[in-house]
PDB file of N, CA, C and O in Angstrom, chain B, residues numbered from 101:
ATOM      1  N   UNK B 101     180.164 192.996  33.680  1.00  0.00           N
ATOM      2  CA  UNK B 101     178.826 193.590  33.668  1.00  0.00           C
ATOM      3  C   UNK B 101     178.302 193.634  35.102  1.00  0.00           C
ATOM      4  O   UNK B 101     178.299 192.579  35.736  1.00  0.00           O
ATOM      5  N   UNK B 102     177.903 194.646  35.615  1.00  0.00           N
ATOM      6  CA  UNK B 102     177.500 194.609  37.044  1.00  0.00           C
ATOM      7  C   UNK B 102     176.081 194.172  36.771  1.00  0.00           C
ATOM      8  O   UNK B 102     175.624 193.785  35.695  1.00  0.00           O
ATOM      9  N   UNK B 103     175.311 194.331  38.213  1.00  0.00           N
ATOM     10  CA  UNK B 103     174.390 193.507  38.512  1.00  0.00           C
ATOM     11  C   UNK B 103     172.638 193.959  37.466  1.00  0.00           C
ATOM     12  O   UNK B 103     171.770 193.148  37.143  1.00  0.00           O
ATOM     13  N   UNK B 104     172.653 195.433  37.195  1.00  0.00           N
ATOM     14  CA  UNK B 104     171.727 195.826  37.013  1.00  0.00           C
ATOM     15  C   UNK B 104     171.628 195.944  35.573  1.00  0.00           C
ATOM     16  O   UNK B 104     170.634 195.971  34.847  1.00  0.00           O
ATOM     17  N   UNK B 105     173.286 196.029  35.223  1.00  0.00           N
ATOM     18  CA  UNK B 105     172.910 195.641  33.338  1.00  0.00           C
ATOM     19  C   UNK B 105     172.772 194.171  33.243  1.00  0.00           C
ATOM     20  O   UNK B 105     172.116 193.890  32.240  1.00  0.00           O
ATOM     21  N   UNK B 106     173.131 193.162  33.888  1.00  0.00           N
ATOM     22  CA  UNK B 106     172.646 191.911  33.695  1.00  0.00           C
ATOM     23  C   UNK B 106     171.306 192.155  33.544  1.00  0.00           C
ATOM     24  O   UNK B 106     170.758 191.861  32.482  1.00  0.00           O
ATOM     25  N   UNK B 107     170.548 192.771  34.670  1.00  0.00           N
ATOM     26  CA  UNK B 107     169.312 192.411  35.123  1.00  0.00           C
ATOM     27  C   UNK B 107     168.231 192.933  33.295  1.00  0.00           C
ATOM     28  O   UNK B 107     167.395 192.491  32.507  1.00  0.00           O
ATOM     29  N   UNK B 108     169.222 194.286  33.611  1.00  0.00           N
ATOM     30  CA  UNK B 108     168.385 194.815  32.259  1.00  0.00           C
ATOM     31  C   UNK B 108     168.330 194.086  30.867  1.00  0.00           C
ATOM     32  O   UNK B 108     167.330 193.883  30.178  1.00  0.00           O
ATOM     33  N   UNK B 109     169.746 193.708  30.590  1.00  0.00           N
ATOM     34  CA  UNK B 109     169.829 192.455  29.680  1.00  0.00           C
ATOM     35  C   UNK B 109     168.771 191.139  29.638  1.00  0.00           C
ATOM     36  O   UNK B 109     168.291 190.844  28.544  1.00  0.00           O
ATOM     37  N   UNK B 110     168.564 190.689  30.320  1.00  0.00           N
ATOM     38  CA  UNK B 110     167.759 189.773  30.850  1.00  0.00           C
ATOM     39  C   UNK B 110     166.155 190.138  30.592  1.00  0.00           C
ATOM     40  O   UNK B 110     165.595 189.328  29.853  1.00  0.00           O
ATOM     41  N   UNK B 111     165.352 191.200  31.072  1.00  0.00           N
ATOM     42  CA  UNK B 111     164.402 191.552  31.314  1.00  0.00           C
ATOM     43  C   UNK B 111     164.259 192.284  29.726  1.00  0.00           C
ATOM     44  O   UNK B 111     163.149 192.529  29.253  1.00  0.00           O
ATOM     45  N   UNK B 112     165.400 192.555  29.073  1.00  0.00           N
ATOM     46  CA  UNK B 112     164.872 193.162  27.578  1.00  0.00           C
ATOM     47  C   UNK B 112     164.612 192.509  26.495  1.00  0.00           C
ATOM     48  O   UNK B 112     164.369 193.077  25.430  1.00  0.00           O
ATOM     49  N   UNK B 113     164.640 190.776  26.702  1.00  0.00           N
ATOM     50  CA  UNK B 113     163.651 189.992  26.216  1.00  0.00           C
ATOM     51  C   UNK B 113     162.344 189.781  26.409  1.00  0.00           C
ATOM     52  O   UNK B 113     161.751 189.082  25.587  1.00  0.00           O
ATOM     53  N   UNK B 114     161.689 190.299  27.448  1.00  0.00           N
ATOM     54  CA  UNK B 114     160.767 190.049  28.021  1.00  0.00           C
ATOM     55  C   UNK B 114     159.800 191.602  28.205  1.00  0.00           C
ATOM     56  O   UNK B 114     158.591 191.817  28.123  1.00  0.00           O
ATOM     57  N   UNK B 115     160.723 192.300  28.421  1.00  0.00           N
ATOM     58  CA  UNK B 115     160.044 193.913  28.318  1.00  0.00           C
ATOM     59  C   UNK B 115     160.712 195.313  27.615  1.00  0.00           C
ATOM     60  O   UNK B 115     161.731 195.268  26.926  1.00  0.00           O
ATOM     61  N   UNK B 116     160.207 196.153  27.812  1.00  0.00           N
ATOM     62  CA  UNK B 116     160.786 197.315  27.189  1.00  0.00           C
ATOM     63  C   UNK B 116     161.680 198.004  28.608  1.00  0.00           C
ATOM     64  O   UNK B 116     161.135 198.488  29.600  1.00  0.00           O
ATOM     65  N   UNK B 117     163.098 197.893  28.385  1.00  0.00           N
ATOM     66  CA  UNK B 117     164.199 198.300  29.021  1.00  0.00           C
ATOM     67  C   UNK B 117     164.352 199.551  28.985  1.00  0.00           C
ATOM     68  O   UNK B 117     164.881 200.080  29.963  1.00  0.00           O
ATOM     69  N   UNK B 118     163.985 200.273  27.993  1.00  0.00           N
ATOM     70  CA  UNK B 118     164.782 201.538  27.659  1.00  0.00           C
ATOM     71  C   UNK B 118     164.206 202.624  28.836  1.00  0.00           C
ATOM     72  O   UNK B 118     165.233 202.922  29.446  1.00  0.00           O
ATOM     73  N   UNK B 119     163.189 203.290  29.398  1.00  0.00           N
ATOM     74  CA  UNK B 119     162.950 203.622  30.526  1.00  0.00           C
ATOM     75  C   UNK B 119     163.103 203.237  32.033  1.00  0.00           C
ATOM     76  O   UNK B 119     162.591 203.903  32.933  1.00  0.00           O
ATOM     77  N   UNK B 120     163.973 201.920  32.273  1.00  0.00           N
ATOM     78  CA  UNK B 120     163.262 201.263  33.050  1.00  0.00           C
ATOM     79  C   UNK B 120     164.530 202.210  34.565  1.00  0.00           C
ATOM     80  O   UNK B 120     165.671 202.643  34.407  1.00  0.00           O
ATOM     81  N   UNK B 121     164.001 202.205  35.350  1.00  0.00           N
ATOM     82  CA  UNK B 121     164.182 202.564  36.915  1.00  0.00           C
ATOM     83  C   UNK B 121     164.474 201.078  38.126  1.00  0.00           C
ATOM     84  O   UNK B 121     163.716 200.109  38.190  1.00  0.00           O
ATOM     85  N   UNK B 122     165.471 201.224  38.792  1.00  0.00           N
ATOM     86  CA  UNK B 122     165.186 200.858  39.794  1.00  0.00           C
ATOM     87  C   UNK B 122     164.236 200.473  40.472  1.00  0.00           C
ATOM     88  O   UNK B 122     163.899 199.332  40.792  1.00  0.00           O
ATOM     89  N   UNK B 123     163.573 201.955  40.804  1.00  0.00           N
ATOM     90  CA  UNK B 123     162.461 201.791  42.021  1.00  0.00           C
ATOM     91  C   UNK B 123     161.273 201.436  41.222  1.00  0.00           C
ATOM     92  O   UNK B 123     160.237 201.716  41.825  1.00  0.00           O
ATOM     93  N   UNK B 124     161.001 200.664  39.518  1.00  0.00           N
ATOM     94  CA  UNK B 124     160.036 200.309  38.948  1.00  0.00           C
ATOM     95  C   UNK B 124     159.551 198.803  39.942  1.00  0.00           C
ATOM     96  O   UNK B 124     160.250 197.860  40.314  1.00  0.00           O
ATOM     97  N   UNK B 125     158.628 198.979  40.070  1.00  0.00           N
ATOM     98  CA  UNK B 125     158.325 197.245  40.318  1.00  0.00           C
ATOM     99  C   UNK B 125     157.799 196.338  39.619  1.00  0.00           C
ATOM    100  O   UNK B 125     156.687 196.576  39.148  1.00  0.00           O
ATOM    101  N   UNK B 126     158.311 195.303  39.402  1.00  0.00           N
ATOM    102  CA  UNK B 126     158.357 194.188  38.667  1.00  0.00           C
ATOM    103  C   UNK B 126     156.858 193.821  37.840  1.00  0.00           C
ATOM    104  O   UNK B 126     156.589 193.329  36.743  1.00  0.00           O
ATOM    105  N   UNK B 127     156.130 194.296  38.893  1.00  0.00           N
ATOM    106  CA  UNK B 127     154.232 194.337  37.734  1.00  0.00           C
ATOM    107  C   UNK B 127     154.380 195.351  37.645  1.00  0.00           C
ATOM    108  O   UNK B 127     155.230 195.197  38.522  1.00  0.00           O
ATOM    109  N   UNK B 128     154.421 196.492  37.419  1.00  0.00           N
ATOM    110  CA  UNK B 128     154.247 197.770  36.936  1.00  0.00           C
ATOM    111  C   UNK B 128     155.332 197.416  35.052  1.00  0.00           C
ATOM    112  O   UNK B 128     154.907 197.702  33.933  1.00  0.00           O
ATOM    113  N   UNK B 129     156.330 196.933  35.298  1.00  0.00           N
ATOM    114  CA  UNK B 129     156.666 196.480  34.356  1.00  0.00           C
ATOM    115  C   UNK B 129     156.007 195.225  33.444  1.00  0.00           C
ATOM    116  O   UNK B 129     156.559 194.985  32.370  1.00  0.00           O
ATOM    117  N   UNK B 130     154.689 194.311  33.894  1.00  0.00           N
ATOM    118  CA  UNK B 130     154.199 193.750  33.309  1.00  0.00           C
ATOM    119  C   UNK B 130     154.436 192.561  33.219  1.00  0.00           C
ATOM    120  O   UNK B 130     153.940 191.985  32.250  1.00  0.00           O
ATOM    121  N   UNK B 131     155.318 191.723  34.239  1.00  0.00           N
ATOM    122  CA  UNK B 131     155.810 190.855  34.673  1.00  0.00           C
ATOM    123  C   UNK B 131     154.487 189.912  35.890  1.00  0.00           C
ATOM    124  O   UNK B 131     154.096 190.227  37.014  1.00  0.00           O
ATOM    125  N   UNK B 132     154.228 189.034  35.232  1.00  0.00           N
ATOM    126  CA  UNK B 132     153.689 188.291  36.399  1.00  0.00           C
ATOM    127  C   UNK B 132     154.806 187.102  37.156  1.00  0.00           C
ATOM    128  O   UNK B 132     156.036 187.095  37.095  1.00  0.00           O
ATOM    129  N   UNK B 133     153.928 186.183  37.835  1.00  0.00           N
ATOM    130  CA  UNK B 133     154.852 185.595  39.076  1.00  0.00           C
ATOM    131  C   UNK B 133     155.959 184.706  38.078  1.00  0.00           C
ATOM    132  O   UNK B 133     157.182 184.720  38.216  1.00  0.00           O
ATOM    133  N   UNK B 134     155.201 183.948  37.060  1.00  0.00           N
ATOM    134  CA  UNK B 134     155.787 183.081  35.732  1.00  0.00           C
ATOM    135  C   UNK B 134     156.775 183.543  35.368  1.00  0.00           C
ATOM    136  O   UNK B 134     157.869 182.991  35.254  1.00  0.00           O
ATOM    137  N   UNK B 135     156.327 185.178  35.033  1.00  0.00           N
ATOM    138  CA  UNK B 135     157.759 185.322  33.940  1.00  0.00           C
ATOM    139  C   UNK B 135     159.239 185.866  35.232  1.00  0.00           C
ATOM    140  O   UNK B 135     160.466 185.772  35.274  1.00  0.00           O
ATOM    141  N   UNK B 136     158.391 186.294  35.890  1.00  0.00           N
ATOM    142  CA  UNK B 136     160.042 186.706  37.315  1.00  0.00           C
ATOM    143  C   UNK B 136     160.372 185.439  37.551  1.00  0.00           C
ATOM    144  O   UNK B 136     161.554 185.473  37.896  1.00  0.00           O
ATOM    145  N   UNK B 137     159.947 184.217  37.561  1.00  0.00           N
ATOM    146  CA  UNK B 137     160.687 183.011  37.834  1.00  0.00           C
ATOM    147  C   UNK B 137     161.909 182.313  36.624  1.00  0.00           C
ATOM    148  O   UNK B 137     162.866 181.545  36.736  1.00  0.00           O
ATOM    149  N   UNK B 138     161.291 183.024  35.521  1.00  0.00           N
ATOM    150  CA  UNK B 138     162.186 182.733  34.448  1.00  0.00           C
ATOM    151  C   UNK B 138     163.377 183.720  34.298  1.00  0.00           C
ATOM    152  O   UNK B 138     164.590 183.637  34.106  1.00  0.00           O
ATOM    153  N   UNK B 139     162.725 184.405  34.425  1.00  0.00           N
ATOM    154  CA  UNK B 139     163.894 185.944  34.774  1.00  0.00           C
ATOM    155  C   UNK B 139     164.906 185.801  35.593  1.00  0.00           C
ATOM    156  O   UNK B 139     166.019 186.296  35.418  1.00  0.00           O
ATOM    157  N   UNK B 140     164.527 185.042  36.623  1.00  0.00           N
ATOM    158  CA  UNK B 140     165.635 184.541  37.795  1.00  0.00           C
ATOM    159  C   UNK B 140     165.928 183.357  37.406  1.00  0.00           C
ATOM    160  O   UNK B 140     166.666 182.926  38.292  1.00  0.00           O
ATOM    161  N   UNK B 141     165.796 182.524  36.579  1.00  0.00           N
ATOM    162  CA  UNK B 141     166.390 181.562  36.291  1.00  0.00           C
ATOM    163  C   UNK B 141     167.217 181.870  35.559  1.00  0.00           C
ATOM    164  O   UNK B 141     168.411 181.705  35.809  1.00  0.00           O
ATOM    165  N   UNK B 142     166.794 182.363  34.539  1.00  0.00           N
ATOM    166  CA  UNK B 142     167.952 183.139  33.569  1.00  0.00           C
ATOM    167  C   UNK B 142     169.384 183.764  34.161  1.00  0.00           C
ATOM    168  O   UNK B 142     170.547 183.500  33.858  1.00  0.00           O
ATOM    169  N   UNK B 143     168.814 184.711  35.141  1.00  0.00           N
ATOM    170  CA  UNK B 143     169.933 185.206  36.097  1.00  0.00           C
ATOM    171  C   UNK B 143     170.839 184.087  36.365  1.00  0.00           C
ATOM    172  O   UNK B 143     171.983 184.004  35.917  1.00  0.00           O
ATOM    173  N   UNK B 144     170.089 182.979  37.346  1.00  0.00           N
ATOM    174  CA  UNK B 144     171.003 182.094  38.217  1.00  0.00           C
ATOM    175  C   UNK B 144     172.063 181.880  37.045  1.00  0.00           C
ATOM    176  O   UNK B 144     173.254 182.143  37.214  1.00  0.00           O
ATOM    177  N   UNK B 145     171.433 181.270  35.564  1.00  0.00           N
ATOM    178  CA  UNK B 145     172.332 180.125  34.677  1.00  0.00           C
ATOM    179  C   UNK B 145     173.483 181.624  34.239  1.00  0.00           C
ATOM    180  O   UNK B 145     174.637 181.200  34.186  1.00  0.00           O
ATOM    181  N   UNK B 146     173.430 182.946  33.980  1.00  0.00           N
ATOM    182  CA  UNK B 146     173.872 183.380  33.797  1.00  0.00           C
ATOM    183  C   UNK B 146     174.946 183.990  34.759  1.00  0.00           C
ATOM    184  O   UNK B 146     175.917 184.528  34.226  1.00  0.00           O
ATOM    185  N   UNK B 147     174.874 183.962  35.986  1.00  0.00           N
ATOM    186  CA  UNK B 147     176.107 184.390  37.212  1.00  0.00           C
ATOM    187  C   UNK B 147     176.452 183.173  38.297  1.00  0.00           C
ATOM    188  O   UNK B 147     177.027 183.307  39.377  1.00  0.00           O
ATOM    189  N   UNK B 148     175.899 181.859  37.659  1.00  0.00           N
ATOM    190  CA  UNK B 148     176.187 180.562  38.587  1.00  0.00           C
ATOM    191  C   UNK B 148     175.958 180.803  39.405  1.00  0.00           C
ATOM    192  O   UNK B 148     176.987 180.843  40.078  1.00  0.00           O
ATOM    193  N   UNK B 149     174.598 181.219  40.326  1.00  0.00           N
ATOM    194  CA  UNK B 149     174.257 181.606  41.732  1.00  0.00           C
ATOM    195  C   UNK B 149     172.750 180.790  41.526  1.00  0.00           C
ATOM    196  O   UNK B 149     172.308 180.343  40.467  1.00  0.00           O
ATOM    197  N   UNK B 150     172.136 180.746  42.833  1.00  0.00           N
ATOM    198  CA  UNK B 150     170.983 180.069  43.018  1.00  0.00           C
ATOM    199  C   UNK B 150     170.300 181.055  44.097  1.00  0.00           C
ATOM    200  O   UNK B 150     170.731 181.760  45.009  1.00  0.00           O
ATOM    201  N   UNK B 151     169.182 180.802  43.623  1.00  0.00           N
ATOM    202  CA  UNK B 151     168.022 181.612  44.484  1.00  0.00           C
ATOM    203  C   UNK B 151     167.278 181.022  44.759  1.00  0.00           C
ATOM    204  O   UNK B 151     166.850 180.240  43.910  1.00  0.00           O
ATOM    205  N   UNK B 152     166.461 181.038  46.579  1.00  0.00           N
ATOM    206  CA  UNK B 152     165.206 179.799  46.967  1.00  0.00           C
ATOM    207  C   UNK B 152     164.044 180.446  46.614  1.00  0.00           C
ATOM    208  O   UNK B 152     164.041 181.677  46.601  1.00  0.00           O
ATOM    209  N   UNK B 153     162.792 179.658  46.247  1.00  0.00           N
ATOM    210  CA  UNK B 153     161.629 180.617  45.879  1.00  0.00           C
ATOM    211  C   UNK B 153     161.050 181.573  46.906  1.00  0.00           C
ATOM    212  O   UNK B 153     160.104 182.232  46.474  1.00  0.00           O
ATOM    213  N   UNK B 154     161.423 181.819  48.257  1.00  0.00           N
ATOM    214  CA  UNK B 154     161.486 182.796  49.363  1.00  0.00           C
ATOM    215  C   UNK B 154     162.066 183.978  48.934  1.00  0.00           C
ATOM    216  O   UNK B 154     161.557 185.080  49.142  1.00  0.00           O
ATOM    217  N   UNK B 155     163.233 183.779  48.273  1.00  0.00           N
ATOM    218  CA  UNK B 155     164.150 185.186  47.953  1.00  0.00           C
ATOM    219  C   UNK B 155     163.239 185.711  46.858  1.00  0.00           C
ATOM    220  O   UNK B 155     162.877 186.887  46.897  1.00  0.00           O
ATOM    221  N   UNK B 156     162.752 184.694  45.636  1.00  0.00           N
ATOM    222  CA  UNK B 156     162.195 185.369  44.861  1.00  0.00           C
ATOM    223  C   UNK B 156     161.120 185.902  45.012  1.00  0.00           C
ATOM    224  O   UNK B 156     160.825 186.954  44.445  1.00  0.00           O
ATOM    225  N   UNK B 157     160.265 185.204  45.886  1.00  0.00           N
ATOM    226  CA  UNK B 157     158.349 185.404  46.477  1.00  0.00           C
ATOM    227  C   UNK B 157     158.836 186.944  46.935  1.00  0.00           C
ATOM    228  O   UNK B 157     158.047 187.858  46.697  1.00  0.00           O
ATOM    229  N   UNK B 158     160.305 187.304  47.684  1.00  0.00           N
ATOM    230  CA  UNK B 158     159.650 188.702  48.264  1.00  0.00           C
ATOM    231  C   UNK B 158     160.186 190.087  47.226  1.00  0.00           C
ATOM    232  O   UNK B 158     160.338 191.295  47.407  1.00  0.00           O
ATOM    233  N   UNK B 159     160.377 189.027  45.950  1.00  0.00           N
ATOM    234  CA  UNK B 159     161.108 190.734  45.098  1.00  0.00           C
ATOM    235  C   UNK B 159     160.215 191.321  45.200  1.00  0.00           C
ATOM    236  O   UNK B 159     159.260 190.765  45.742  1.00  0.00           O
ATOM    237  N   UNK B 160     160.033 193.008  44.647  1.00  0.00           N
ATOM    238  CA  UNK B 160     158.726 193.883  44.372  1.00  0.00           C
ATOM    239  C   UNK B 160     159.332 194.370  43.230  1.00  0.00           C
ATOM    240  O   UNK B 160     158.852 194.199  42.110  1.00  0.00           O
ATOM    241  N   UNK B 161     160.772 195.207  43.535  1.00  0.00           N
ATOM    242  CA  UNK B 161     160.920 196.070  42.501  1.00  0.00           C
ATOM    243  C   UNK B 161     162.454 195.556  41.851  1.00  0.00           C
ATOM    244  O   UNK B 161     162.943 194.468  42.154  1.00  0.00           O
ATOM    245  N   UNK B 162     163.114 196.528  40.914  1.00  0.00           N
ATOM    246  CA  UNK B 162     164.228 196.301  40.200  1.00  0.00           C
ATOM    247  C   UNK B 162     165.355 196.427  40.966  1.00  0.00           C
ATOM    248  O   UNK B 162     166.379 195.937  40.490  1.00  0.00           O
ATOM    249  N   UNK B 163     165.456 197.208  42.525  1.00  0.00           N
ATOM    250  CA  UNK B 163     166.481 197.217  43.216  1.00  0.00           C
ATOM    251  C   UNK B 163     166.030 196.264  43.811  1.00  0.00           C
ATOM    252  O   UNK B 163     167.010 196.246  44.556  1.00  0.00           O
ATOM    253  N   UNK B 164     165.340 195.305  44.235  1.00  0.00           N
ATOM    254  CA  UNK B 164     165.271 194.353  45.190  1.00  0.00           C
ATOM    255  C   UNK B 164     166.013 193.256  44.677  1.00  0.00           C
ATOM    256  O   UNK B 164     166.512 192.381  45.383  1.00  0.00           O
ATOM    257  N   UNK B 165     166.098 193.331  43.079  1.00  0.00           N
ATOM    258  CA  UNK B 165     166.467 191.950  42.255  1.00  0.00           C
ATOM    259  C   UNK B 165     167.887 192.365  42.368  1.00  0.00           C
ATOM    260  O   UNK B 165     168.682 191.429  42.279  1.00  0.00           O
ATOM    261  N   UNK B 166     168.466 193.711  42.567  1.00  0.00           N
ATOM    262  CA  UNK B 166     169.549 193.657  42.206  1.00  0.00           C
ATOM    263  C   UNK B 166     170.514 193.778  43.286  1.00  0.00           C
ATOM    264  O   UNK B 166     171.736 193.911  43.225  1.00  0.00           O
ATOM    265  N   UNK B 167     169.710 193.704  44.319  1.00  0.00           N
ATOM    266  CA  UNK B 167     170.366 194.290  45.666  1.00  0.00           C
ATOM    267  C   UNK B 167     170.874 192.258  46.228  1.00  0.00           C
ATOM    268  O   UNK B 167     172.031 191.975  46.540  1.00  0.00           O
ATOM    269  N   UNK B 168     169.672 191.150  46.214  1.00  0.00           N
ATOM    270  CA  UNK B 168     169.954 189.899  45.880  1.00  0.00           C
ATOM    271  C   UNK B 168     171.072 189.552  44.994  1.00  0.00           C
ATOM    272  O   UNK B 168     171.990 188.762  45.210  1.00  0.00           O
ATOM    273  N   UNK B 169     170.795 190.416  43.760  1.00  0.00           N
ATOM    274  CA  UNK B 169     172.119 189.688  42.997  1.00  0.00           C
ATOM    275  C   UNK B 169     173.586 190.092  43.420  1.00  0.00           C
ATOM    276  O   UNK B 169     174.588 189.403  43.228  1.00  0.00           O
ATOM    277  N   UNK B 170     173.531 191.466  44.095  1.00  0.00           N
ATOM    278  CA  UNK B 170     174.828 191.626  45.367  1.00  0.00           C
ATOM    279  C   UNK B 170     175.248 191.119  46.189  1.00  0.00           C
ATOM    280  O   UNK B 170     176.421 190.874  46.468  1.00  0.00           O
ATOM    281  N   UNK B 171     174.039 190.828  46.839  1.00  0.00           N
ATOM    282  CA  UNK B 171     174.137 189.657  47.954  1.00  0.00           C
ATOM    283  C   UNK B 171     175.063 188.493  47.664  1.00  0.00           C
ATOM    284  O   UNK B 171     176.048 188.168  48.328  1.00  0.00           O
ATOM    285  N   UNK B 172     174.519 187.825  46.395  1.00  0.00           N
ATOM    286  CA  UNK B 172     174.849 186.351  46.260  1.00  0.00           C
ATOM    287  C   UNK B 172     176.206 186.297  45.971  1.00  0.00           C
ATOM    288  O   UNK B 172     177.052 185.418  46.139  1.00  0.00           O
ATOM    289  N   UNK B 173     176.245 187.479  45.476  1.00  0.00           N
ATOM    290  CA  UNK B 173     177.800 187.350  44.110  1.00  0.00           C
ATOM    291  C   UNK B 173     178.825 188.231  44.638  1.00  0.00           C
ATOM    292  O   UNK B 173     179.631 188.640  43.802  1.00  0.00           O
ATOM    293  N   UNK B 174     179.027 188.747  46.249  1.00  0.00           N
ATOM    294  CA  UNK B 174     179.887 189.038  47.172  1.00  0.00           C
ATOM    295  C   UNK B 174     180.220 187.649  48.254  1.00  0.00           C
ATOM    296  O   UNK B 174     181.018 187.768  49.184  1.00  0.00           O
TER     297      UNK B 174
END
């Protein structure tokens, strides 16, 4: 599963996936600071990677989360 169906997997407990974009940002999707911290936790336990709350403080949008989860997992 690459990085952005994880992400979508993940986030379609929490929101409605079926439209969702890239360049959406993370409150426009209805996400406050709480639930992106769980969201990325979820991530970490799900691709054994770790994220500092710096990486997460500067997500905005859905490529930012996924462009990190490239990062980590190269």
């Amino acid at each position: 599963m690459d990085a952005i169906e994880t992400v979508k997997a993940i986030l379609s407990e929490k929101v409605d996936v079926s439209n969702l974009k890239e360049e959406d940002s993370l409150t426009s999707l209805g996400l406050d600071s709480l639930d992106l911290v769980e969201v990325m936790l979820a991530i970490e336990d799900k691709l054994s990677i770790e994220f500092t709350s710096d990486e997460i403080a500067q997500l905005s949008t859905l490529k930012d989360v996924v462009k990190l989860i490239e990062r980590k997992t190269k």
